[in-house]
N, C-alpha and C positions, 0 to 999 in steps of 0.2 A: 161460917165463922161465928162464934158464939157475942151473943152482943156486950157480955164484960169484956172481951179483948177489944170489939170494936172502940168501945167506950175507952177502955185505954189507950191505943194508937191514937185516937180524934187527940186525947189530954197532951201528949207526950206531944203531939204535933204543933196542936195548940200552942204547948209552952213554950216549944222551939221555935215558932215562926214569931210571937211576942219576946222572945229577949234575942231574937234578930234584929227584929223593929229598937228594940233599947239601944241595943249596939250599933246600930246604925244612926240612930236619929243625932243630929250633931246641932246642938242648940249652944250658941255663944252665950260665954261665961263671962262674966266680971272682968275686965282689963282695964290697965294703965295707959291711959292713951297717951302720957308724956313720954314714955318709953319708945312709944314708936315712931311719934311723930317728932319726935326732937325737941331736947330741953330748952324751955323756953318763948315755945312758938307759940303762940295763940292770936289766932288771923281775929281781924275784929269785921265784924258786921257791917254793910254799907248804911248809910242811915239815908232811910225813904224821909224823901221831900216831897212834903203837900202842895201843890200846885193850884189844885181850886178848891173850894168851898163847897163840900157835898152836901146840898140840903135834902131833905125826903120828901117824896112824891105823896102827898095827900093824896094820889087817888090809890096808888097800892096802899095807903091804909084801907083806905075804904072798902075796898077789894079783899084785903084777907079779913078785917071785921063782918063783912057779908058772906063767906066763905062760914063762916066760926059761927053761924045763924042756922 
């Protein structure tokens, strides 16, 4: 087989198996989420309650300061 036709089957192949891949690939688009989930609904977030007083461990400062050396 002469290498211009190989060269052309590889392209032709090429291009086929790349707008396979386009035609295939299904990436979500921009939606209305009131639409689907119903007008009106917007669940609201639980709110985190601080329970204790997190202070910082002076020794992992010191640890990633020694580290950074």
């Amino acid at each position: 087989m002469k290498l211009e036709i190989t060269r052309g089957l590889f392209l032709v192949g090429a291009l086929g198996i790349a707008s396979l891949a386009l035609t295939v690939w299904e990436q979500p688009g921009p939606k209305i989420l009131g639409a689907e989930i119903g007008a009106g609904h917007c669940p609201v977030p639980r709110v985190a309650k601080v329970e204790q007083v997190v202070k910082p461990s002076h020794d992992l400062l010191l640890f990633m300061f020694g580290m950074t050396q």
